[in-house]
C-alpha positions in Angstrom: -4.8 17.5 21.0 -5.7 15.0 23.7 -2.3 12.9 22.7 -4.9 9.7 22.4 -3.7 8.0 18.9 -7.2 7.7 16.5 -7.5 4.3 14.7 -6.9 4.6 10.7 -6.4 2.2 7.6 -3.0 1.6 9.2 -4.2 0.2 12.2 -7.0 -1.2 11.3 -6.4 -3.0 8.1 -4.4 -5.1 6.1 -1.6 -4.1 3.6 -3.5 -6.3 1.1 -6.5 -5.1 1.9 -8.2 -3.7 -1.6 -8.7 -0.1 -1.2 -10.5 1.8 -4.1 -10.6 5.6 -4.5 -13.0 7.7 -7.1 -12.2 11.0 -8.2 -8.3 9.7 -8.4 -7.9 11.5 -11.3 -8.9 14.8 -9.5 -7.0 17.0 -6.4 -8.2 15.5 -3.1 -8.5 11.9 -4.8 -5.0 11.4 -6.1 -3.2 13.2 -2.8 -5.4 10.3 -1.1 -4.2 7.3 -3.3 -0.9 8.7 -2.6 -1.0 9.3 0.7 -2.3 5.5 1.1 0.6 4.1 -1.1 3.1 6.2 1.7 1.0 4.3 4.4 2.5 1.3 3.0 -0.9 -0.3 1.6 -0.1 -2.3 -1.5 -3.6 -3.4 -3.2 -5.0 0.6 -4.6 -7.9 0.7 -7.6 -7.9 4.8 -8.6 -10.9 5.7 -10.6 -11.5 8.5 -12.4 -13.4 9.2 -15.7 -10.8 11.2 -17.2 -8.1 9.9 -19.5 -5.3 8.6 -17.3 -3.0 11.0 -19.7 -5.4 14.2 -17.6 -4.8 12.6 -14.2 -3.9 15.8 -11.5 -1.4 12.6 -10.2 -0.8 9.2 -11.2 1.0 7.1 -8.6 3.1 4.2 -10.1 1.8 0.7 -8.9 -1.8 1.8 -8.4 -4.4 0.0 -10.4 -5.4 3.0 -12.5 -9.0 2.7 -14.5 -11.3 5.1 -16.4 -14.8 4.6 -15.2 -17.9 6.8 -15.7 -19.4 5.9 -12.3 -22.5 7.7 -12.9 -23.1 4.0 -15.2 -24.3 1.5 -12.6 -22.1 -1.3 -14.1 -18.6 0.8 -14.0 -19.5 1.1 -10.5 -19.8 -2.5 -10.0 -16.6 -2.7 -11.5 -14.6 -0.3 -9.6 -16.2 -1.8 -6.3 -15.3 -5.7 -7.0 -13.0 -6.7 -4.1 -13.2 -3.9 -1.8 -12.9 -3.6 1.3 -12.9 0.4 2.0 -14.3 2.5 -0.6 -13.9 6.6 -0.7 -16.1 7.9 -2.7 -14.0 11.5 -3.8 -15.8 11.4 -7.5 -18.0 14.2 -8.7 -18.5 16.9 -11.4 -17.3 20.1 -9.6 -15.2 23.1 -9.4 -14.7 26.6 -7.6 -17.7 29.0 -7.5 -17.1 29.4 -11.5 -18.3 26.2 -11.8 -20.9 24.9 -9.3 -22.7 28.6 -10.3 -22.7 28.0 -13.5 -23.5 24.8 -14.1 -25.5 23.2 -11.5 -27.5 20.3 -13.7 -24.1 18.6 -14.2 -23.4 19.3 -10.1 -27.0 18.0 -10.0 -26.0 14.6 -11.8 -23.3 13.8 -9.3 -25.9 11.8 -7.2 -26.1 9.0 -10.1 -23.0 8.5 -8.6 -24.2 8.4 -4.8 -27.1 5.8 -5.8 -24.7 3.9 -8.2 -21.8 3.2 -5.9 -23.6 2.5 -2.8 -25.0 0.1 -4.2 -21.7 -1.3 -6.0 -20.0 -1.3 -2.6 -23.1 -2.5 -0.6 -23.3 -5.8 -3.0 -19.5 -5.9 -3.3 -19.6 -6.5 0.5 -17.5 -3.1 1.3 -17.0 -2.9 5.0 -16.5 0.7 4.9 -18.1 3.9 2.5 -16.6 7.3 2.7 -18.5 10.2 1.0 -17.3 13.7 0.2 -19.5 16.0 1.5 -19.1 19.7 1.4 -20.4 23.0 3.4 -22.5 23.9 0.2 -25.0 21.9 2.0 -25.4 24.1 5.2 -28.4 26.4 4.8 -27.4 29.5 2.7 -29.6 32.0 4.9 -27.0 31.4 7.7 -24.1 32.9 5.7 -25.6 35.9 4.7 -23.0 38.3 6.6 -19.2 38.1 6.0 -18.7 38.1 9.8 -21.1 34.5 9.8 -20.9 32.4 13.1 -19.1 29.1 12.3 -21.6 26.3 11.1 -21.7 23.6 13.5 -22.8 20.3 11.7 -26.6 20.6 12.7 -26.9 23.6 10.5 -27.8 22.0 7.2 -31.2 21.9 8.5 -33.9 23.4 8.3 -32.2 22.6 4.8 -31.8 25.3 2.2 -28.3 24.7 0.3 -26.4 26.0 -2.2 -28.3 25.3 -5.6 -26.9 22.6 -7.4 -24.5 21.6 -5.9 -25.2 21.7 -2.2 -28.0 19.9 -2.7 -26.8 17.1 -4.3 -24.5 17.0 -1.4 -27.3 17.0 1.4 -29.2 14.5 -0.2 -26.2 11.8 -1.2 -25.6 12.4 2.7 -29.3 10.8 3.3 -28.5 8.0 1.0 -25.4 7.1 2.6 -27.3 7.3 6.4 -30.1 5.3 4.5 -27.6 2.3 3.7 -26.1 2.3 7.1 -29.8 2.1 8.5 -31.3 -0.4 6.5 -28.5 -2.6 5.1 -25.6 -2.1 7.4 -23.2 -0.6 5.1 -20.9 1.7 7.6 -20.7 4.5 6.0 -18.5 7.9 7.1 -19.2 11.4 5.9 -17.3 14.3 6.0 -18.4 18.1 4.7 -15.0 19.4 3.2 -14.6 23.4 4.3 -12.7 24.9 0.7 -9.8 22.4 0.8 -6.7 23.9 -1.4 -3.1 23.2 -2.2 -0.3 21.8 -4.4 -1.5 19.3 -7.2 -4.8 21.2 -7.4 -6.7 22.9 -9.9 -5.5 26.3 -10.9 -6.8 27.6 -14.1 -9.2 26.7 -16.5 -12.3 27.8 -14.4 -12.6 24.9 -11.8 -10.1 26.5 -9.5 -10.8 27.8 -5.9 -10.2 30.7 -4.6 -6.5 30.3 -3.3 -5.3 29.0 -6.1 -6.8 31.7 -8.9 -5.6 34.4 -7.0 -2.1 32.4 -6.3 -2.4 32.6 -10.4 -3.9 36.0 -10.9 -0.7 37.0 -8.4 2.1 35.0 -10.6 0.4 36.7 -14.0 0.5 39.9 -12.9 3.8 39.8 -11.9 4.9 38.4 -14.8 3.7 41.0 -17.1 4.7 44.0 -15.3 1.1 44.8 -14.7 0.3 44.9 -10.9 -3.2 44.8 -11.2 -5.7 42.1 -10.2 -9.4 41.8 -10.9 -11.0 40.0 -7.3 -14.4 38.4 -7.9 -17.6 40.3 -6.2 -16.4 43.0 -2.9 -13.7 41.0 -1.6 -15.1 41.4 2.1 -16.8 37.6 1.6 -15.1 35.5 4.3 -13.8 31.6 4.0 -12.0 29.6 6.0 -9.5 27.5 4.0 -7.8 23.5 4.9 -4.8 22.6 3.6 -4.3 18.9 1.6 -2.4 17.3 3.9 -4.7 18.2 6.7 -7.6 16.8 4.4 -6.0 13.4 3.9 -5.2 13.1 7.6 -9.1 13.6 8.5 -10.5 11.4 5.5 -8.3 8.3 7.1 -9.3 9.2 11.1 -13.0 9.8 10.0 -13.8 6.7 7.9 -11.6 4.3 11.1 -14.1 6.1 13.8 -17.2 4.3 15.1 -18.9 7.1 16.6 -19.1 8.7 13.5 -20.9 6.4 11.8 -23.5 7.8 9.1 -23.1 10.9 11.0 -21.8 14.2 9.0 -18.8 16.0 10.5 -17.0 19.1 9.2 -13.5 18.6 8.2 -12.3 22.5 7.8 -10.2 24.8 9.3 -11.5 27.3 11.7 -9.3 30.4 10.3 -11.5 33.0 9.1 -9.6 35.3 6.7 -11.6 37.7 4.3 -10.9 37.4 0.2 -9.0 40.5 0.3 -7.2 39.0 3.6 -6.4 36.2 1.3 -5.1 38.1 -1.5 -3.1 40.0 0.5 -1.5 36.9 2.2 -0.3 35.9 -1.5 1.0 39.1 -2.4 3.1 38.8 0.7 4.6 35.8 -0.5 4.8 37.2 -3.9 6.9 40.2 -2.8 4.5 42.8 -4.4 2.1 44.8 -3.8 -1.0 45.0 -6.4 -4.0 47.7 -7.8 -7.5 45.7 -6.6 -10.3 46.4 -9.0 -13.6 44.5 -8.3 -15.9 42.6 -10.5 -19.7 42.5 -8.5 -21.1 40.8 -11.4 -18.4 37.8 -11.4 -20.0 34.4 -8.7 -19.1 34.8 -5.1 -20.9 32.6 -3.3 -22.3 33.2 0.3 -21.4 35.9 2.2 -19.9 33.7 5.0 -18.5 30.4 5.5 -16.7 28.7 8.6 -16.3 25.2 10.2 -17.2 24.8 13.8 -14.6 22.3 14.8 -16.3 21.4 18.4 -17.5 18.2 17.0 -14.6 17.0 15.2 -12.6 18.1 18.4 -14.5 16.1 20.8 -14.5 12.9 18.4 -11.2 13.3 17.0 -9.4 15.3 19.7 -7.8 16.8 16.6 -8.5 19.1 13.3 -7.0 20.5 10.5 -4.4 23.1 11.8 -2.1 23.8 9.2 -1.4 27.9 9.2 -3.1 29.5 5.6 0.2 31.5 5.8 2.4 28.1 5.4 -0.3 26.4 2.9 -0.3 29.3 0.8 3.7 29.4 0.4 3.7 25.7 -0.4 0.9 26.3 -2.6 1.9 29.5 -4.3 5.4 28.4 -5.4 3.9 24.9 -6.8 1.3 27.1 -9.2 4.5 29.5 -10.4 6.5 26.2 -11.1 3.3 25.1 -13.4 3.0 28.5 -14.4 6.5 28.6 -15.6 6.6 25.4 -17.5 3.4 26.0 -19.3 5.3 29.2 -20.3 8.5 26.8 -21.4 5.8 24.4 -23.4 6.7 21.8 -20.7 3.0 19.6 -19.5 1.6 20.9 -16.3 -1.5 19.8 -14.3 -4.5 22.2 -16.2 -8.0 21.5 -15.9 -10.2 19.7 -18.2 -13.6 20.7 -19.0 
């Protein structure tokens, strides 16, 4: 935006500089081991607790290791050497998920206290954590036309059960080792971040993608109905992958944002039923909507306020949901297709 170039690894560090990434195995982690290896960085530990055989992506030349980092001395391991750590790993998945099974959400920050202090005695110079906007107080997001959250609304705190709480308080821990033992640590509150190479079926999956696949079913059985979880007037703003990577790198090379949490989102509302008809668009049909007000929806509301990240960045996520969607949709009906064929595609693994 203000045309002044933002330091990142590229600038800042070495090719040989070790950089480790947790949660490789998963969505946002392996498009960021990726997106590293394109950067030209040549020393990448991925770390994932899922059999390498599960991986979403497994990029050749990457030291590749299954680690349960919610045991103190995998962490230690997956930390030796380090010079930047981003912390991506954590047990989570679309509103299915983090509704239904928020002690294993809750368990997440063994992972927090662990790898801080993995990276901390490691001698780290740099701790990312993945934050998200579960951690903004739910009574603000009550109506589907919600004000943006700017990143001083997580408190008074009140998050999202589970989940967001495990969120807001791995955020304290990360300020807490910046304050009293000088780790810099970065963190960023993801805003519903979707694309190809993500989860799309097995009940993990955000919204885009299960109603990319609801879209591609229906279509394929002749049956143009969908089912859309709760009224379909809850409202989301939704950041594309490549946007996500881009702010992860400018975020963890910024000093100003130092222990300091910033929303990394886009800022285009769209209702659920706005989204579903964006994807039927792109599908070329047009489909029956039934409702299910039992099925989890989440808040009411969500949006990021993109001042701060503006002001600090002079940049934010800006890719169109129109253009993410089509790049998105046509990946999930490629996996669709081969599952269909008996051909391996990325599926979730509960």
């Amino acid at each position: 935006m203000n045309g002044i170039q933002r330091p990142t690894a590229a600038t800042m560090r070495a090719r040989e500089d070790l950089i480790v990434v947790t949660g490789a195995g998963g969505f946002i982690g392996g498009a960021l081991v990726r997106y590293f290896q394109q950067q030209g960085f040549r020393r990448l530990r991925a770390v994932d607790r899922k059999p390498l055989g599960d991986w979403y992506q497994r990029v050749p030349g990457v030291e590749s290791l299954c680690l349960d980092l919610r045991d103190p001395e995998a962490c230690r391991r997956a930390c030796e050497g380090a010079v930047e750590v981003y912390n991506l790993a954590a047990d989570m998945g679309g509103m299915g998920f983090i509704e239904r099974f928020r002690v294993e959400c809750l368990r997440s920050i063994l992972i927090t206290v662990h790898m801080l202090e993995a990276a901390h005695r490691a001698g780290a110079e740099r701790y990312f954590f993945s934050s998200s906007a579960c951690a903004y107080n739910v009574f603000l997001q009550q109506d589907p036309n919600v004000r943006a959250l700017k990143e001083s609304d997580a408190y008074p705190a009140m998050a999202e059960r589970g989940y967001g709480w495990e969120k807001l308080l791995s955020e304290m821990f990360c300020q807490e080792y910046w304050a009293e033992r000088g780790l810099k640590t970065f963190i960023a509150r993801f805003h519903n971040v979707y694309g190809p190479w993500g989860t799309w079926d097995g009940g993990r999956e955000k919204a885009p993608a299960a109603i990319c696949r609801k879209v591609i079913e229906a279509v394929d059985r002749g049956d143009h109905r969908i089912t859309i979880w709760g009224d379909g007037r809850q409202t989301r703003s939704f950041m594309y992958i490549d946007d996500c990577v881009r702010g992860i790198d400018m975020i963890m090379h910024a000093e100003e944002l130092i222990a300091t949490p910033i929303n990394l989102g886009s800022s285009e509302l769209v209702s659920i039923n706005d989204l579903v008809s964006i994807v039927e668009e792109i599908a070329g049909v047009r489909l029956e909507r039934s409702y299910d007000p039992l099925a989890p929806r989440g808040v009411a509301g969500r949006n990021s306020d993109n001042t701060f990240i503006r002001q600090v960045l002079g940049w934010e996520p800006s890719t169109p949901l129109r253009q993410g969607l089509e790049a998105t949709y046509r990946w999930i009906e490629q996996q669709y297709r081969d599952r269909k064929a008996g051909r391996r595609t990325v599926r979730d693994t509960l």
